[in-house]
C-alpha positions as a printed Julia matrix, in Angstrom:
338×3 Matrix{Float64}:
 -25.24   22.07  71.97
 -28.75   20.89  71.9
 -29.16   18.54  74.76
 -32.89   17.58  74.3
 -33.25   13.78  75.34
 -36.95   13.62  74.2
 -35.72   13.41  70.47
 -33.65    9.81  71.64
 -37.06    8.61  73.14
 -39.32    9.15  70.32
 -36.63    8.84  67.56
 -38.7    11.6   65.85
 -36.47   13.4   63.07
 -33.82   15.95  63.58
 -34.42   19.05  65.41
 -32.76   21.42  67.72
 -30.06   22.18  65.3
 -27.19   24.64  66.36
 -25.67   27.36  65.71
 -22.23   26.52  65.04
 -19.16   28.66  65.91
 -16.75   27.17  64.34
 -17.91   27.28  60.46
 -14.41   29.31  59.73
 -13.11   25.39  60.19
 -15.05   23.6   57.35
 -13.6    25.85  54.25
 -11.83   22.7   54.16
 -14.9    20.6   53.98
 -16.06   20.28  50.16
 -16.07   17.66  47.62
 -12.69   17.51  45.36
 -12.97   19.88  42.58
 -12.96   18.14  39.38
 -13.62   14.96  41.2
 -16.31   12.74  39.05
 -18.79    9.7   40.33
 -17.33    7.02  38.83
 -18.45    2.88  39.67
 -15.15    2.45  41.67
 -13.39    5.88  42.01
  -9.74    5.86  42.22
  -7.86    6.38  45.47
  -6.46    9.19  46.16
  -2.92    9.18  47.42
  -3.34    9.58  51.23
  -5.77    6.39  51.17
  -3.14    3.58  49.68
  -1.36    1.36  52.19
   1.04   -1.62  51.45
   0.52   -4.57  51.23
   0.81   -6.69  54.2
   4.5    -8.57  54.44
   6.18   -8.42  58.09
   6.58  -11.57  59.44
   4.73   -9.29  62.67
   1.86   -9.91  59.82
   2.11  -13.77  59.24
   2.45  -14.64  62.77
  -1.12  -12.92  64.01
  -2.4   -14.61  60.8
  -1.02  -17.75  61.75
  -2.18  -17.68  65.48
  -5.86  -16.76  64.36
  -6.02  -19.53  61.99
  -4.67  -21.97  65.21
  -7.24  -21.24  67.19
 -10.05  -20.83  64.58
 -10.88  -17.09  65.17
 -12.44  -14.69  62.24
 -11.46  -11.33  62.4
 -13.12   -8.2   60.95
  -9.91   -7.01  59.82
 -10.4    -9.59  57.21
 -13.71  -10.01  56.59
 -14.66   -5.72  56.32
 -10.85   -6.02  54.36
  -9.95   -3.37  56.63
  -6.68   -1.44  54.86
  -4.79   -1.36  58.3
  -4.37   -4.69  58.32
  -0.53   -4.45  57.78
   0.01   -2.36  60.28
  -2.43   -3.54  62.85
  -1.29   -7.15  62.13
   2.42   -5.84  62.8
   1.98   -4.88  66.03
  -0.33   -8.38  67.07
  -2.97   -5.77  67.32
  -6.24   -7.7   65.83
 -10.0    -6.98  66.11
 -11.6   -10.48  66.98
 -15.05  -11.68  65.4
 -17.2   -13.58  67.13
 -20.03  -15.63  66.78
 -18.93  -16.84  63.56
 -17.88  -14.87  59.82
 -21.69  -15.25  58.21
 -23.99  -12.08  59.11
 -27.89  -12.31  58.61
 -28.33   -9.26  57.47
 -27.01   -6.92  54.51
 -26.06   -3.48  54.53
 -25.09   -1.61  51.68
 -21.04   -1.11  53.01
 -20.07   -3.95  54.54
 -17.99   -6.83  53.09
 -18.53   -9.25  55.31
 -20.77  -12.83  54.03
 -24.8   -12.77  54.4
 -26.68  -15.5   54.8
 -27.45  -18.15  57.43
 -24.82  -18.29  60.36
 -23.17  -21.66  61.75
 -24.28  -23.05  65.08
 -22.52  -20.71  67.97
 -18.77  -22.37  68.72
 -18.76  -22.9   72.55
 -15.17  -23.11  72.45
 -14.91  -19.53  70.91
 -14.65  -17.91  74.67
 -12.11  -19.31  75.87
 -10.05  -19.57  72.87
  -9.99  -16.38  72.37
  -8.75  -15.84  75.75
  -5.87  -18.2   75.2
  -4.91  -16.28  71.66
  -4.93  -12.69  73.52
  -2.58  -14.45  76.64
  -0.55  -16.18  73.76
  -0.21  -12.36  72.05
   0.34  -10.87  75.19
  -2.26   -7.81  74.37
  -3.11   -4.79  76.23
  -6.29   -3.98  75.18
  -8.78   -6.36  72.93
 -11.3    -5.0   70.64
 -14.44   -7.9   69.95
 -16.93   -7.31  67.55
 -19.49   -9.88  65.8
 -21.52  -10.39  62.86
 -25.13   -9.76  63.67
 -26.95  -12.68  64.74
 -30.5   -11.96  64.43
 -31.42  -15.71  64.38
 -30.65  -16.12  67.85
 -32.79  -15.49  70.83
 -30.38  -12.88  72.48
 -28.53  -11.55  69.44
 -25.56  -13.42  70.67
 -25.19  -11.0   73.75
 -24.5   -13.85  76.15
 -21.2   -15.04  74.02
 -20.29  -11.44  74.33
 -20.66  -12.25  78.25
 -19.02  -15.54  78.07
 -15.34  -14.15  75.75
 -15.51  -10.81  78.56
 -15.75  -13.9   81.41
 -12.89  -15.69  79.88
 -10.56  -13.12  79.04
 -10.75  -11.73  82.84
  -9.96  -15.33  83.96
  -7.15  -15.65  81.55
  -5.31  -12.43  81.31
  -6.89  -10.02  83.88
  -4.43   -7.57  82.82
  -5.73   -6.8   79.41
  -8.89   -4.22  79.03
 -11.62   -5.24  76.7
 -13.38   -3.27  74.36
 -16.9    -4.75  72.62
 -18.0    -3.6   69.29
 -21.4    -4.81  69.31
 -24.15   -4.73  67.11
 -27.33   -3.17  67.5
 -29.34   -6.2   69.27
 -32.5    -5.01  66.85
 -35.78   -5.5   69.01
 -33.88   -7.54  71.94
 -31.41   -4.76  73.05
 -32.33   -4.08  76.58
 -32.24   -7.81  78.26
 -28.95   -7.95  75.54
 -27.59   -4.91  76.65
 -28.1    -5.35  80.54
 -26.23   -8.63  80.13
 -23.17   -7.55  78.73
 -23.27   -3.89  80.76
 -23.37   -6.53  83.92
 -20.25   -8.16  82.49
 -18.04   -5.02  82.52
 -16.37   -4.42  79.54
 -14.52   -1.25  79.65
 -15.37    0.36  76.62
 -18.85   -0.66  74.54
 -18.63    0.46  70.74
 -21.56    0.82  68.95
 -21.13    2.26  65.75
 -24.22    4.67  64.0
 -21.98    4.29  60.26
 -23.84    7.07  58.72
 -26.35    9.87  58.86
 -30.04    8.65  59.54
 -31.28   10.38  56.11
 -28.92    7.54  54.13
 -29.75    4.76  56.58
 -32.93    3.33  54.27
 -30.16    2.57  51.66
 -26.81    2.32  53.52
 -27.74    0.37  56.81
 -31.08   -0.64  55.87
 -31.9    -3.55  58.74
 -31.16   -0.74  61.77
 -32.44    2.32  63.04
 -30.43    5.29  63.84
 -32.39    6.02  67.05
 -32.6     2.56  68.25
 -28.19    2.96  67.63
 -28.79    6.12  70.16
 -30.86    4.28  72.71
 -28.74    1.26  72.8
 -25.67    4.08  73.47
 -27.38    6.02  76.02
 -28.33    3.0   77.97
 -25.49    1.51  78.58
 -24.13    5.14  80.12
 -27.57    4.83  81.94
 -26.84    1.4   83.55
 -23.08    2.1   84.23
 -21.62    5.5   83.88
 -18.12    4.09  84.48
 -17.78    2.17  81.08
 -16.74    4.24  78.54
 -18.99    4.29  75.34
 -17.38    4.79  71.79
 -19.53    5.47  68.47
 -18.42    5.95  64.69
 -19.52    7.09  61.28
 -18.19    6.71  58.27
 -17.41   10.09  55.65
 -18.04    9.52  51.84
 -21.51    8.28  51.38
 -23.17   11.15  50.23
 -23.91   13.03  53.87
 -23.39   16.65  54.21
 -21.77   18.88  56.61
 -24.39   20.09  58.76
 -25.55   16.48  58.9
 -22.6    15.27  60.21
 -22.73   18.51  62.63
 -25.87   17.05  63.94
 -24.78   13.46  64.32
 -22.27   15.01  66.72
 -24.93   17.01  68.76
 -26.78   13.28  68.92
 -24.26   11.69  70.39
 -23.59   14.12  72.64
 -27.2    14.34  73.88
 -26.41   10.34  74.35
 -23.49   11.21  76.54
 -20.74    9.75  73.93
 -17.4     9.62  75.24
 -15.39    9.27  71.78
 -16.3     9.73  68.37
 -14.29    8.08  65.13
 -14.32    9.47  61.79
 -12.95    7.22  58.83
 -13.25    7.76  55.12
 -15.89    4.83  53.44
 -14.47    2.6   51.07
 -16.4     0.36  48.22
 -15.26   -3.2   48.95
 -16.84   -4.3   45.55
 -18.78   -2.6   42.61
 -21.76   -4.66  44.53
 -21.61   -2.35  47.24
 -22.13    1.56  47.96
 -20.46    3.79  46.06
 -18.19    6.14  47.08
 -19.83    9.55  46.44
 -16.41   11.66  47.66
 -12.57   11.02  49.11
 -12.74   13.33  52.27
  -9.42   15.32  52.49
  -6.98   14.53  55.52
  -7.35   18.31  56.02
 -11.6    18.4   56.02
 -11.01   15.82  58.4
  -8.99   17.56  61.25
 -11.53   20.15  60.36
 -14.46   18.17  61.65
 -11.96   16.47  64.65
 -11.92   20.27  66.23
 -15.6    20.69  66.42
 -15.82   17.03  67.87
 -13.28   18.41  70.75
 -14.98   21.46  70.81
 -18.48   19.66  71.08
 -16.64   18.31  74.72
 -16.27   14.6   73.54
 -13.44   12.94  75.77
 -11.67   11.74  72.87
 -12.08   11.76  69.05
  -9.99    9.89  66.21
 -10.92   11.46  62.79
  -8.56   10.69  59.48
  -9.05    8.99  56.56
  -7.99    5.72  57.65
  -9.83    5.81  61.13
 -11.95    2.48  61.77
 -13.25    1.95  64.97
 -10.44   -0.43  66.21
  -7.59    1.49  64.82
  -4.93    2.44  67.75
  -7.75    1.25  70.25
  -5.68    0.81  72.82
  -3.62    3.59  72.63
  -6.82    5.82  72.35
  -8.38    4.23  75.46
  -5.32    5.02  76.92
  -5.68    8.97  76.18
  -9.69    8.78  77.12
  -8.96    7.02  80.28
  -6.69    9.88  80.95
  -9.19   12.66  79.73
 -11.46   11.68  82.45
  -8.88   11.42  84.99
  -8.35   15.15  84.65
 -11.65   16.35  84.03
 -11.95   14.69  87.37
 -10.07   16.41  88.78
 -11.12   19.56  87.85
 -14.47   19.1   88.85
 -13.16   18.2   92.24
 -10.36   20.97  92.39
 -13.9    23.48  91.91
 -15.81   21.93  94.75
């Protein structure tokens, strides 16, 4: 694996690509034969879910309307929802449900965002107690209107939830903080949040159409910093399969990440939330992507989640549980060598 940190600093294009070892792997990898472009393909059958009916379901709903939380899970109209919702497992949204910017997959509103709630913090905090969670996943819209990119209500909901449930571990899925990431970033690093999520979506050739208002290096920089300022916190990164990338591409996101020192990696399959929005160029067999999961391992991230229905949040806390773990014994190896 190309390790080469100069390509992070000067976001130059891709280079150092590697020989791969593994290619016997991707026979797997390739579009579905037949398989035609349409506006709105149709599902194939390993991508339906039900629809959401447990009362498990109604009572998370019920709770997040109480205390006046937005969640991703219904703004991106994630399709775990059911199950996720189930099990009181919810991705919270702060800083409000309106983002200022517009990129080509995402569902949720664009346009100018309410004032920031200064309630939000602790009511959070009092929803996760009330649920009696684990492990928290927060992510937000992306406030470019505001002076910090709302890093210091990531601070204040990571301040509150310690106060009120010091049990839980907290995971931030933040957004990229575009030309006011490293005072952002040095804030919330300061605040401790066990894992910090930053997803790159794509590959950086489709980023001028898919995630137009971000910059795949400035994604890397952002990742590597925060391993920079605190080695301890775990860092988490995902893409998204089904946009039009290719193989080696993806190959090479990998090696980036790595080079970034990456713990885990997530691998979901893209789906158009309206005919406004991206198309989806292939359905990415459950096979193709256990395919790509073994070169992730392989590659020597600490934990990967790769299938179809992957999002970033999915089985969070039992996946922190198994990367938490992961370190514990490589650990120990390195200290049974010394």
């Amino acid at each position: 694996m190309c390790r080469t940190k100069n390509r992070l600093a000067s976001g130059r294009g891709l280079a150092c690509r590697t020989v791969h070892r593994y290619l016997d792997l991707m026979t797997d990898i390739a579009p579905i034969p037949g398989v035609q472009k349409p506006e709105r393909a149709r599902k194939p059958d390993w991508i339906r879910v039900k629809a959401p009916t447990s009362p498990g379901y109604h009572e998370t709903r019920k709770l997040m309307r109480e205390k006046g939380l937005a969640t991703v899970c219904e703004e991106a109209a994630c399709p775990n929802i059911g199950e996720c919702w189930t099990k009181k497992h919810a991705t919270v949204m702060i800083l409000g449900d309106v983002c200022t910017r517009a990129c080509a997959f995402c569902n949720v509103k664009t346009g100018m965002p309410r004032k920031v709630d200064p309630n939000e913090p602790q009511n959070l905090a009092d929803a996760s107690a009330e649920m009696g969670l684990e492990h928290i996943v927060i992510t937000s819209v992306d406030r470019d209107d505001l002076p910090d990119g709302g890093a210091s209500q990531f601070v204040k909901v990571i301040e509150a939830l310690r106060r009120t449930t010091p049990n839980t571990t907290i995971e931030i899925l933040t957004p990229d903080f575009r030309n006011k990431h490293e005072r952002a970033i040095e804030m919330i690093v300061a605040a401790r949040p066990d894992v910090y999520n930053h997803n790159l979506e794509t590959v950086p050739r489709l980023y001028p159409t898919i995630r137009p208002g971000a910059r795949y290096y400035a994604s890397l920089r952002l990742l590597e910093t925060v391993k920079k300022l605190d080695p301890s916190i775990f860092t988490k990164s995902g893409i998204m399969l089904g946009l039009g990338e290719e193989r080696l591409e993806v190959h090479q996101v990998m090696d980036d990440m790595r080079s970034a020192d990456i713990d885990f990696l997530t691998m979901g399959q893209y789906l158009q939330p309206t005919p406004k929005h991206a198309k989806v160029m292939e359905f990415v067999t459950p096979a193709a992507f256990n395919a790509y999961a073994a070169i992730a391992r392989a590659k020597g991230f600490l934990q990967v989640a790769a299938s179809p229905l992957t999002r970033s949040s999915y089985h969070a806390g039992k996946d922190f549980a198994e990367m938490k773990a992961a370190r514990e014994a490589q650990l120990a190896r390195a200290a049974a060598k010394v």
